[in-house]
N, CA, C and O of each residue as an XYZ file, in Angstrom:
348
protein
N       0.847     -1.173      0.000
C       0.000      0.000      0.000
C       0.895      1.239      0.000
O       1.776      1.153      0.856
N       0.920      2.369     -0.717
C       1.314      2.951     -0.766
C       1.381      4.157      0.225
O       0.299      4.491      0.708
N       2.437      4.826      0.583
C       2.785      5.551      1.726
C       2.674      7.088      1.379
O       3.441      7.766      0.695
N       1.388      7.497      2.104
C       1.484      9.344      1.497
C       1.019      9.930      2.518
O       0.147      9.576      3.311
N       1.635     10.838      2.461
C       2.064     12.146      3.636
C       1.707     13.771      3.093
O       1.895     14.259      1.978
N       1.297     14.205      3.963
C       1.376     15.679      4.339
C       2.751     16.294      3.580
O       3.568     15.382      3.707
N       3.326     17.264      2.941
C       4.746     17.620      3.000
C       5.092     18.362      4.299
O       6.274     18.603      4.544
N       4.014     18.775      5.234
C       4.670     18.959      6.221
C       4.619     18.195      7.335
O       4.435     18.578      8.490
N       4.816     16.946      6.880
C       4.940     16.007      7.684
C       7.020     15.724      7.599
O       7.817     14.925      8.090
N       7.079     16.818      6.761
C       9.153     16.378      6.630
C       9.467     17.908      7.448
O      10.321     18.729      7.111
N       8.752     17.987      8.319
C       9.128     18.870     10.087
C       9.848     17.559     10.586
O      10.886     17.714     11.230
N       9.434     16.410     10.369
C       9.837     15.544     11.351
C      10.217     14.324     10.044
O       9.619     13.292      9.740
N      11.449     14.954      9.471
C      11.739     14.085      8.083
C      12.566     12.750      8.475
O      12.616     11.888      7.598
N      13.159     12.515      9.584
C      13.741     11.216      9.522
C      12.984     10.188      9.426
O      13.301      9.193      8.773
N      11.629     10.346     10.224
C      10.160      9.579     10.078
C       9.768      8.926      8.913
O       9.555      7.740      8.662
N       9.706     10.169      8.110
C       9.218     10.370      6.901
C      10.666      9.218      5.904
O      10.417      8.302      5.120
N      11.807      9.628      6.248
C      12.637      9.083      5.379
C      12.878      7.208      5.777
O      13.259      6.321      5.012
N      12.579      7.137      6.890
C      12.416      5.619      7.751
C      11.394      5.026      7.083
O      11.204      3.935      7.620
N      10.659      5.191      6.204
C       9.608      4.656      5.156
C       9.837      4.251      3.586
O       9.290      3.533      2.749
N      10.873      5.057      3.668
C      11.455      5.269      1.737
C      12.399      3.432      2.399
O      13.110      2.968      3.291
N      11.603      3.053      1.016
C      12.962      1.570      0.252
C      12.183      0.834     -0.891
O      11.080      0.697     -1.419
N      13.128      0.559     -0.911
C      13.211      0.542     -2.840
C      12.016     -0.702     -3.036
O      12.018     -1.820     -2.523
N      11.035     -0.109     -3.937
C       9.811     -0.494     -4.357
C       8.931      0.239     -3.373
O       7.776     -0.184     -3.436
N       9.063      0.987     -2.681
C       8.159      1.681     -1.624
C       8.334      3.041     -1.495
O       8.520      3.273     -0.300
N       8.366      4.140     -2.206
C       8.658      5.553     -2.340
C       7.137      6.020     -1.086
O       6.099      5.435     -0.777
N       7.805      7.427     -0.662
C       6.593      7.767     -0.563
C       6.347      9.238     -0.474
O       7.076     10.211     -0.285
N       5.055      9.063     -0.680
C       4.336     10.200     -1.688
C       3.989     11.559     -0.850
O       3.398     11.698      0.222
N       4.567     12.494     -1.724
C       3.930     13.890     -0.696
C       2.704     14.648     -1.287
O       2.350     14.572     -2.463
N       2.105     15.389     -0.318
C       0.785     15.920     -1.220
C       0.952     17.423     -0.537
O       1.484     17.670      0.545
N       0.329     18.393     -1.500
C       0.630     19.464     -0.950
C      -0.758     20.209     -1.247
O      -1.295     20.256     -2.354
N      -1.236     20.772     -0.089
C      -2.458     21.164     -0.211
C      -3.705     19.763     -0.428
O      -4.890     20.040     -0.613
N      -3.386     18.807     -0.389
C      -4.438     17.924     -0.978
C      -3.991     17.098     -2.000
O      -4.472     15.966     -2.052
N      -2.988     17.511     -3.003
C      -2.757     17.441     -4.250
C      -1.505     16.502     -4.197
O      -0.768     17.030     -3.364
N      -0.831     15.244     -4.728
C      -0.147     14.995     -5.155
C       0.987     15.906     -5.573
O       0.832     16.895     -6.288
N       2.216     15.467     -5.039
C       3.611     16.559     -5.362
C       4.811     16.291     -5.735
O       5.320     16.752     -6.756
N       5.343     15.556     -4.976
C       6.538     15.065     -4.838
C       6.556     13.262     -4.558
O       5.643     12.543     -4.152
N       7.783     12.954     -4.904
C       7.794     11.154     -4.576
C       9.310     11.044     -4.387
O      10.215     11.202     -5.206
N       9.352     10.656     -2.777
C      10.433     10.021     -2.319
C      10.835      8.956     -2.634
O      10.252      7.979     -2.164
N      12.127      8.729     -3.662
C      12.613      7.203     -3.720
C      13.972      6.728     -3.267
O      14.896      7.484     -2.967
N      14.004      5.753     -3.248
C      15.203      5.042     -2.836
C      16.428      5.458     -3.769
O      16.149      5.859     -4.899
N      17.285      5.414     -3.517
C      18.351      6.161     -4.825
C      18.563      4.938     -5.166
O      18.768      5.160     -6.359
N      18.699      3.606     -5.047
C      19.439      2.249     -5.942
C      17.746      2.250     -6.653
O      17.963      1.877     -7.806
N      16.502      2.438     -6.548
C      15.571      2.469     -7.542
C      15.710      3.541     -8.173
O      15.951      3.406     -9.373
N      15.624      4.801     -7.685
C      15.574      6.212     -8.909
C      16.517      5.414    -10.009
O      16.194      5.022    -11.130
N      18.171      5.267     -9.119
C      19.379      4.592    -10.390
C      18.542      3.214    -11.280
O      18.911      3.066    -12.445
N      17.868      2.611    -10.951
C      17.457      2.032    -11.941
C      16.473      2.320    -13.199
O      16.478      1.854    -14.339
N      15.578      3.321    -12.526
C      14.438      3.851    -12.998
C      15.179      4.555    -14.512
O      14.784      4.500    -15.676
N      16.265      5.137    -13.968
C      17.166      6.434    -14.670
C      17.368      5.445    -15.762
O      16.690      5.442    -16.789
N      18.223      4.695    -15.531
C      19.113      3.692    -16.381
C      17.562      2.950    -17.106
O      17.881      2.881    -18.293
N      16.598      2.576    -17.038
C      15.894      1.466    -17.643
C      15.037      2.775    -18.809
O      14.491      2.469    -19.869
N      15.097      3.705    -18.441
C      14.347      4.946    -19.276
C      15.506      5.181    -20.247
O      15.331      4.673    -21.354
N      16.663      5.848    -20.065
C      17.796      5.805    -21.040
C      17.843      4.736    -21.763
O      17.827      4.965    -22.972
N      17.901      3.537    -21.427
C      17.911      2.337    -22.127
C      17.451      1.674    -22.907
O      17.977      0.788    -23.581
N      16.083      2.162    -22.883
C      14.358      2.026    -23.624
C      14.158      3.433    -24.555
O      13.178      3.753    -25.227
N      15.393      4.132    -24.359
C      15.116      5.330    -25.535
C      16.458      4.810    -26.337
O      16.507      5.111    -27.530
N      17.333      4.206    -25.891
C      18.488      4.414    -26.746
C      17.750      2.929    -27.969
O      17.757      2.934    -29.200
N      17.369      2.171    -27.315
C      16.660      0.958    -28.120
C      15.605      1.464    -29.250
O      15.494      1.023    -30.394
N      14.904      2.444    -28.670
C      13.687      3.125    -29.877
C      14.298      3.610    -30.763
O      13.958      3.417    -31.930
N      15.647      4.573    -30.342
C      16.254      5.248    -31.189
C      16.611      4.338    -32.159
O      16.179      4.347    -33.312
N      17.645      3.308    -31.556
C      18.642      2.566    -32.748
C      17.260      1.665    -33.673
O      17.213      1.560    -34.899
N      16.381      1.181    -32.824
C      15.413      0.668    -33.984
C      14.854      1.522    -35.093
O      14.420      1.034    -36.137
N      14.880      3.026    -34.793
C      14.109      3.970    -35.664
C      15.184      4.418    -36.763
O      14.783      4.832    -37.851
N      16.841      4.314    -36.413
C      17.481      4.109    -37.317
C      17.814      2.994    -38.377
O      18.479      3.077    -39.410
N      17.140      1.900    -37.802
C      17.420      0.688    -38.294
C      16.554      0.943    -39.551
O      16.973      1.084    -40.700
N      15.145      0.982    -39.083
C      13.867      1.177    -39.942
C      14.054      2.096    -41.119
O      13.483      1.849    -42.181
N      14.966      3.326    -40.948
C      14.912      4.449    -42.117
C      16.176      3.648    -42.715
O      15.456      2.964    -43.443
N      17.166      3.282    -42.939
C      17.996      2.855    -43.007
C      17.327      1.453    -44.620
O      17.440      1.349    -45.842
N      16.695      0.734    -43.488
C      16.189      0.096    -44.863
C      14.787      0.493    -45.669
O      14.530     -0.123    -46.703
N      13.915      1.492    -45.204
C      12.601      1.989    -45.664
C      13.317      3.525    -46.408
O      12.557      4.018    -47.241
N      14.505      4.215    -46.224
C      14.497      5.267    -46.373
C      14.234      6.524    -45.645
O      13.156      7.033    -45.339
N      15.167      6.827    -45.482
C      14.616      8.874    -44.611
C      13.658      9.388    -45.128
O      13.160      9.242    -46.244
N      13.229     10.413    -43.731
C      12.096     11.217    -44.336
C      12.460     12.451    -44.335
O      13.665     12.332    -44.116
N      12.248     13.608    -44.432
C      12.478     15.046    -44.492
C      11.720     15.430    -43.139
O      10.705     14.896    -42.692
N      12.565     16.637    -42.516
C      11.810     16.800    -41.131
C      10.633     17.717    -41.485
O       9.803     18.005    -40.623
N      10.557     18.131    -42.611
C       8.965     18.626    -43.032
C       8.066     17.543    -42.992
O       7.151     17.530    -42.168
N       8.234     16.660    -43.778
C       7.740     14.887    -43.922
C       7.361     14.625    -42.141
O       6.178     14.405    -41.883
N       8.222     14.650    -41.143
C       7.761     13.964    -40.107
C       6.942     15.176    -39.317
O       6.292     15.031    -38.282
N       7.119     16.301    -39.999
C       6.146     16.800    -38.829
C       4.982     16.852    -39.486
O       4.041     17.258    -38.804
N       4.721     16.536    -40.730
C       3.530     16.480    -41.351
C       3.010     15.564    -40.685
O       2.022     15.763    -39.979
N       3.625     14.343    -40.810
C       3.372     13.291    -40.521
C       2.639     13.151    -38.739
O       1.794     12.436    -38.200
N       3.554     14.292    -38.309
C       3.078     13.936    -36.323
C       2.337     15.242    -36.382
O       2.320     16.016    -35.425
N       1.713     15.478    -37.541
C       0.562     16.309    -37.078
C       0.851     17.455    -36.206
O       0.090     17.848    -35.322
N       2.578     18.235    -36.652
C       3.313     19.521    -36.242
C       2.629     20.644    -37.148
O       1.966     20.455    -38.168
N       2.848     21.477    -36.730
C       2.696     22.760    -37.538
C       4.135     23.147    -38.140
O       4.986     23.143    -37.251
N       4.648     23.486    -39.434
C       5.725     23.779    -39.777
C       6.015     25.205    -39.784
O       5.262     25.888    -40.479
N       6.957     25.802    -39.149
C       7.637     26.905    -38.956
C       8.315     27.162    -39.952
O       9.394     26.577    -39.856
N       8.197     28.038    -41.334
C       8.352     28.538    -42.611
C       9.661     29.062    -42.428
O      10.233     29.631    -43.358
């Protein structure tokens, strides 16, 4: 179950930090609202690393793909993603 707090509940942050471990962040709300998320630093470091890792893979596949389909023109892709082109 997930762990969420007051942010001024980190008046008394060692408390607050005696809760953080990895797969268990926990959550600050401010005013009511969702804010901030305490994590474990060996998860953030993974989080970091598995996001870099999963873009460098999209990337090299999206080079792979033009590579044998052909480039497009960056007019072409923003047509394409439904950009507005800047003349």
């Amino acid at each position: 179950m997930p762990v969420i707090e007051k942010v001024s509940a980190l008046r008394n942050y060692q408390s607050v930090l005696e809760q953080v471990s990895p797969g268990n962040p926990v959550f600050l709300t401010k005013n009511g609202t969702g804010r901030y998320a305490i994590v474990d630093s060996a998860e953030y470091d993974f989080l970091y690393k598995a996001t870099f890792e999963r873009l460098f893979y999209e990337l090299d596949a999206a080079r792979s793909e033009a590579e044998q389909e052909g480039w497009i023109s960056l007019a072409e892709a923003k047509e394409r993603l439904g950009l507005k082109i800047n003349a």
